[in-house]
C-alpha positions in Angstrom: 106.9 112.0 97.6 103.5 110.9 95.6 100.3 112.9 96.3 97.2 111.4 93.9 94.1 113.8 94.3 90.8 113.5 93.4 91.9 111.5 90.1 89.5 110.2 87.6 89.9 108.4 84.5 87.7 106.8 81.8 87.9 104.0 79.2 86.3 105.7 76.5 82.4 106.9 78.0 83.0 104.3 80.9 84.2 106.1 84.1 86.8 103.7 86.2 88.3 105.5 88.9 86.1 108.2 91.0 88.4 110.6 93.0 91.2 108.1 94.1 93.6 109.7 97.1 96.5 108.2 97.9 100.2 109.3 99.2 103.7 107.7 99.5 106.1 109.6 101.4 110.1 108.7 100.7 111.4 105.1 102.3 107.5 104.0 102.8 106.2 100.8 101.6 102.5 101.4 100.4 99.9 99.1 99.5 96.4 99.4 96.8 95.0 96.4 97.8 91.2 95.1 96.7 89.7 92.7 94.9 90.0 92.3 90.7 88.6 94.9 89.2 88.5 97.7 90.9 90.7 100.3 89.9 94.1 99.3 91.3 96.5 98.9 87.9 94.2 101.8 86.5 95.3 103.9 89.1 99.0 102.9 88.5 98.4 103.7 84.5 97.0 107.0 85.5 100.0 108.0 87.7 102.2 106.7 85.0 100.7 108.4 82.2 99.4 105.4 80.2 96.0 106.5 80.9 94.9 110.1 80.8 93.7 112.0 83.9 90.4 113.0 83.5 90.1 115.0 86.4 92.2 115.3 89.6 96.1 115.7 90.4 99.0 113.6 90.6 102.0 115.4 92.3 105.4 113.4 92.4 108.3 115.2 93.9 106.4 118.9 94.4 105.6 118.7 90.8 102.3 118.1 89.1 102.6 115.4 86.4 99.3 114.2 85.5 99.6 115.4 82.1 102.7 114.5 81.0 103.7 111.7 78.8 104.9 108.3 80.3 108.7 108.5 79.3 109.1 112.3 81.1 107.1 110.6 84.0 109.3 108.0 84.1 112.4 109.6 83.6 111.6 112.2 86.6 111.8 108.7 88.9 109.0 106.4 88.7 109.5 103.1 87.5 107.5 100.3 86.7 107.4 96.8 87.0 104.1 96.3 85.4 101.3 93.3 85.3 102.2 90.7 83.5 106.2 91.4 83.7 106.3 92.8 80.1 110.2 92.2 79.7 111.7 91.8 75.8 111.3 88.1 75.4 113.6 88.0 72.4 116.7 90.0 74.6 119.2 88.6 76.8 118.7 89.0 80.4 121.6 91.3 80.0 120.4 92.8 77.4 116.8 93.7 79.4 119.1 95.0 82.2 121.2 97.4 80.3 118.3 98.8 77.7 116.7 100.3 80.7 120.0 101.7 82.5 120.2 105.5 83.5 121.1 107.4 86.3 119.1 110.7 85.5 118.8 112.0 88.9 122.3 111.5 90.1 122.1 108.6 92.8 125.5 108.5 94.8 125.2 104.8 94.8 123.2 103.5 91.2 122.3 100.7 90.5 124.7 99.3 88.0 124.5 95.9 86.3 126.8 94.2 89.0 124.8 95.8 92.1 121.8 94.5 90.4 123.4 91.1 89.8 124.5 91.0 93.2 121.1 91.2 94.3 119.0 89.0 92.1 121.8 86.5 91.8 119.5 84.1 89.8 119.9 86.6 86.9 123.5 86.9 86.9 123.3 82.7 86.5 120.9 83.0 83.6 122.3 86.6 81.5 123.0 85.3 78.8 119.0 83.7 78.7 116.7 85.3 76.1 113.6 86.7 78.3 111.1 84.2 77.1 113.6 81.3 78.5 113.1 82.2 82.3 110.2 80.9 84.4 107.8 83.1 85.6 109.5 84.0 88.8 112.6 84.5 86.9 111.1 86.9 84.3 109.6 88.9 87.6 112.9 89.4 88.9 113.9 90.3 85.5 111.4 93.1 85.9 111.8 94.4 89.0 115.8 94.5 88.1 115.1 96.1 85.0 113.2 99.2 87.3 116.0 99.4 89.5 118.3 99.6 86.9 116.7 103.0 86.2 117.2 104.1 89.5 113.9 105.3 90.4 112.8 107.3 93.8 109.8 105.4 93.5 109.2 101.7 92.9 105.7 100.5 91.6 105.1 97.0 91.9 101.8 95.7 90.1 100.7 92.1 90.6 104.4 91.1 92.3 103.7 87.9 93.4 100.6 86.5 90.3 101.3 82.8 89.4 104.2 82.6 91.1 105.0 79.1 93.5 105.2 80.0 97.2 108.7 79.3 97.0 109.6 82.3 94.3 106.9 84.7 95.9 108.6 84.3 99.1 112.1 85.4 97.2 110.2 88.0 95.7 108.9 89.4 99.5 112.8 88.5 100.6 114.1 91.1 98.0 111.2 94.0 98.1 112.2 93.6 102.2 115.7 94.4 101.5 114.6 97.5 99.3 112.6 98.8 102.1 115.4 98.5 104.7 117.8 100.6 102.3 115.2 103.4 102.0 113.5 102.3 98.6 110.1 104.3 98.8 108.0 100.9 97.1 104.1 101.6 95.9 103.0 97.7 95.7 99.6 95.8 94.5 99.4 92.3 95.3 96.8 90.0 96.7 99.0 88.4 99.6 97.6 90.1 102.3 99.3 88.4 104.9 103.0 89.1 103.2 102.0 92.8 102.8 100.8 93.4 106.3 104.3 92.0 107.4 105.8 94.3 104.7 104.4 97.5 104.2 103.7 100.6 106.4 100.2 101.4 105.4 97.6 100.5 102.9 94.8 101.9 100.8 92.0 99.5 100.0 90.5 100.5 97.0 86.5 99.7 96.2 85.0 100.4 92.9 87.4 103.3 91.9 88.0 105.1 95.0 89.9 104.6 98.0 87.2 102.8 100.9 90.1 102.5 103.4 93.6 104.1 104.0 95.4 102.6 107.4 98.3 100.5 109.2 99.4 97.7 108.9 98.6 97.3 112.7 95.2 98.1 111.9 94.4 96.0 109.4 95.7 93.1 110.9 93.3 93.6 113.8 90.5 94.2 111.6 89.2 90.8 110.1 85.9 92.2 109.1 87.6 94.8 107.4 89.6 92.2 105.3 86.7 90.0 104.6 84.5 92.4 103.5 86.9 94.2 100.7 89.3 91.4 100.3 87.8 88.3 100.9 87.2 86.1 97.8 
């Protein structure tokens, strides 16, 4: 489904990512995991189009993308739920939902505002909320609905659990678990190792801008040294 190659990217004449590799094939959860800092929500802005690919491919359904704009990435099934939530704080929950609505690619089932309701039941309870009314774990929901709600064949999580209680990240790993089991290919960063191992099929731990590991969840459970060393604080 996702094939990233060789990608580089710069900030101006500082170079940040240095041949990253990483694949997502359709109904796998994937991880980037590492520590702040090195290259994991650049990478997602690469593949998204936000930053420019210096170097390097990015291939998302048999077609190379890597230099188009964001909205034609977007709109050929990639969507976002980005760090730091970025929802419209002065729009109704509703109103967030429905702005992003499309069905581009024809899904037999979409999702639609009630199927999206149905499954984040806290924002059917609060719709009529402005954005910048919900808590934190609310306006996270709000996010990932509002990606669903463009009914993407890949889901990119960035940050999903950050400042969140353990009661609303655990909702949050409740509902990405329920994506996975209806074949939602998810592409996740998050710093919960424990929750992701349970979650996700494999993982790419990334190191100064390149990928330093790619494995199982199996494996890196097994591998304490492994975790320590790259994702230890």
């Amino acid at each position: 489904m996702l094939r990233v190659r060789e990608l580089e990217a710069f900030y101006g004449a500082s170079q940040a990512l240095f041949g990253m590799e990483l694949g997502i094939d359709a109904g796998e959860v994937v991880t980037l995991m590492g520590r702040n800092g090195m290259g994991k929500t650049t990478t997602v802005n690469t593949i998204m189009g936000l930053l420019p690919a210096r170097r390097g491919t990015v291939e998302f359904l048999g077609q190379r993308v890597e230099h188009l704009p964001s909205f034609r990435i977007a709109r050929l099934g990639l969507g976002l739920v980005p760090e730091g939530r970025q929802i419209f704080p002065n729009l109704s929950v509703r109103e967030n939902l429905v702005a992003a609505a499309a069905n581009r690619l024809g899904a037999n089932e979409p999702w639609t505002l009630a199927r999206t309701f149905d499954f984040l039941p806290r924002l059917a309870e609060r719709q009529r909320n402005m954005g910048n009314q919900l808590s934190g774990g609310e306006q996270q929901m709000l996010a990932i609905g509002r990606a669903l709600m463009t009914n993407p064949k890949l889901l990119i999580l960035d940050e999903a659990t950050e400042g969140l209680s353990p009661l609303l990240r655990q909702e949050i790993w409740t509902c990405l678990a329920r994506l996975k089991r209806d074949g939602q290919a998810i592409l996740v960063i998050d710093k919960n190792v424990g929750a992701l191992i349970k979650l996700a099929d494999r993982h790419h731990i990334v190191e100064k801008g390149r990928v330093v590991w790619t494995g199982t969840s199996d494996a890196l459970a097994r591998d304490s040294d492994l975790q320590h060393k790259y994702l230890g604080v």
